[in-house]
N, C-alpha and C positions, 0 to 999 in steps of 0.2 A: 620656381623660375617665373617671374612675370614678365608676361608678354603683352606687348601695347600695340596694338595697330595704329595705322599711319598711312596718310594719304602725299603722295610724292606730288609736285610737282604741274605732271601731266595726267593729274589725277587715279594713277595705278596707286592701288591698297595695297599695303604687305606690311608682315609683323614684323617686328622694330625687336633685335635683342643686340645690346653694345657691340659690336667689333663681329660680327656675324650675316648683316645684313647689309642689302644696299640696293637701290633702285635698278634694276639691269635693264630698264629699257624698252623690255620685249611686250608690255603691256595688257592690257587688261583681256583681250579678244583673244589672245593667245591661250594665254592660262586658261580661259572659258573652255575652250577647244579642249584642251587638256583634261578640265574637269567633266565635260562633256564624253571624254574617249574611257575616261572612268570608271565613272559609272554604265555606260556602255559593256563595258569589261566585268565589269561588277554583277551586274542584270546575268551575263552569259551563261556565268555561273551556280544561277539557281536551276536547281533541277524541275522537271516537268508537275513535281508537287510544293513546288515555291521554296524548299528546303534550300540554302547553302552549301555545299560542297565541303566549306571551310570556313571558319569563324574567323580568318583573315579578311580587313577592311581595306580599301584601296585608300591610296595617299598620293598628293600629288605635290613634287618639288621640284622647283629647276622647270616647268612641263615635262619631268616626267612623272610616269604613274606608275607607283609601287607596288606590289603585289599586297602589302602589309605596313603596318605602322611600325612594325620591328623593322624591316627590310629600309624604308624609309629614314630611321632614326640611326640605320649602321651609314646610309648615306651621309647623312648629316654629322655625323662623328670624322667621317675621310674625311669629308669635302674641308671640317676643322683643322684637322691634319696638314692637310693638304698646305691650307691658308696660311699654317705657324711655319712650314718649310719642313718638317717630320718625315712628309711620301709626297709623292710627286705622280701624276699622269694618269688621276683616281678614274676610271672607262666603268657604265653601267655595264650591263650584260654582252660581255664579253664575250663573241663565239671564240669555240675552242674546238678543235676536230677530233673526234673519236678514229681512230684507225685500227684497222683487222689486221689479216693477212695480206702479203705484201704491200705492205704499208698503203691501203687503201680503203677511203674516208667512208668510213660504215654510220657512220651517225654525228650528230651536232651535238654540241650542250653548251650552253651561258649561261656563266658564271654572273653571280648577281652582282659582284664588283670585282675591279682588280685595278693593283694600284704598285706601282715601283718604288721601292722603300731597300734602299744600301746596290743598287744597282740589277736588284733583280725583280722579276715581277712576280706579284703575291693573287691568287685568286682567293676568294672568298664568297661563300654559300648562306646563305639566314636559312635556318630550319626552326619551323616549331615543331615540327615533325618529320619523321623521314619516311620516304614514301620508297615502296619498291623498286620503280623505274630510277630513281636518286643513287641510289645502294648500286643498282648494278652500272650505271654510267662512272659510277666514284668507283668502283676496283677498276674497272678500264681505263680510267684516264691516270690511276695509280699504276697500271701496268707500264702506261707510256713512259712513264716518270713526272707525272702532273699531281702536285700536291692541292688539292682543294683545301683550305681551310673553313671547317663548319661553324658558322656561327650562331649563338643560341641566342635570347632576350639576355640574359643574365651577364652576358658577355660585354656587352653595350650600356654603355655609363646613365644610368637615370636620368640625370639632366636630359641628355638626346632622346632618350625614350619619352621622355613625357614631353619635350619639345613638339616629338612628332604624333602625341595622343593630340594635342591641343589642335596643330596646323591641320588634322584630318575635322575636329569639328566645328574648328571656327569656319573653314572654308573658303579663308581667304589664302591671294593669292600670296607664293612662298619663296624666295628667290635668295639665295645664297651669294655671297661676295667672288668676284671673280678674279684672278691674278692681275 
């Protein structure tokens, strides 16, 4: 896929790919903030001997910031979706209420997208890995009748995966077309 960057305008930078992109406006100071809250994000997570936690990199689209370049790249696949008329009403992290005994709200969990496709809503998870705390929130929200859908890299069409390797090292700003 070649990607060309491109100065709008009002001189905001974003990568140029046919019938995907478009100038949204929100400008350059924005996005900064965003790539600023990123890495920020990024930093928190080195442990007290400089190690990573996680070999996931942060990414940033739309201003927001993604846990991961896969997580990022399933964004960008909806938001595709989304654009052709396919799903409709794609919401990042989505809270969702965990409920105990008499039906009262024992815990949170968001879902890293969900999106309405044939009149119902679909939640969806990016895993490279599944983590203990993950596993036990997913039999409870299966209890409720909450279907999560796990998503892996493999799942997620190469063009978007590697769209979103690129938009994490070019570092320019990334902005998807809007209805």
């Amino acid at each position: 896929m070649n990607i060309t960057p491109i100065e709008c305008e009002n001189g905001h930078v974003t990568l140029f790919s046919p019938c995907r992109i478009k100038n949204c406006g929100a400008g350059p100071k924005l996005a900064k903030e965003a790539k600023r809250a990123a890495n920020a994000k990024y930093a928190a997570n080195r442990g007290s001997s400089g190690s990573i936690n996680s070999k996931a990199l942060p990414v940033v689209i739309d201003t927001i910031t993604f846990q991961s370049t896969g997580e990022g790249a399933l964004y960008l696949w909806r938001k595709d979706q989304e654009r052709r008329g396919e799903i409709t009403g794609v919401v990042t992290q989505h809270p969702i209420a965990i409920r105990g005994l008499y039906n009262k709200r024992v815990a949170m969990y968001n879902a890293d997208l969900s999106y309405i496709r044939d009149n119902w809503r679909h939640y969806e998870d990016f895993k490279g890995r599944k983590m203990a705390v993950f596993s036990l929130k997913y039999r409870m929200l299966e209890a409720q009748g909450i279907k999560i859908d796990i998503i892996t890299a493999d799942m997620v069409p190469q063009e978007w995966r590697d769209l979103a390797v690129e938009i994490r090292r070019s570092g320019l700003d990334y902005f998807t077309c809007g209805k």
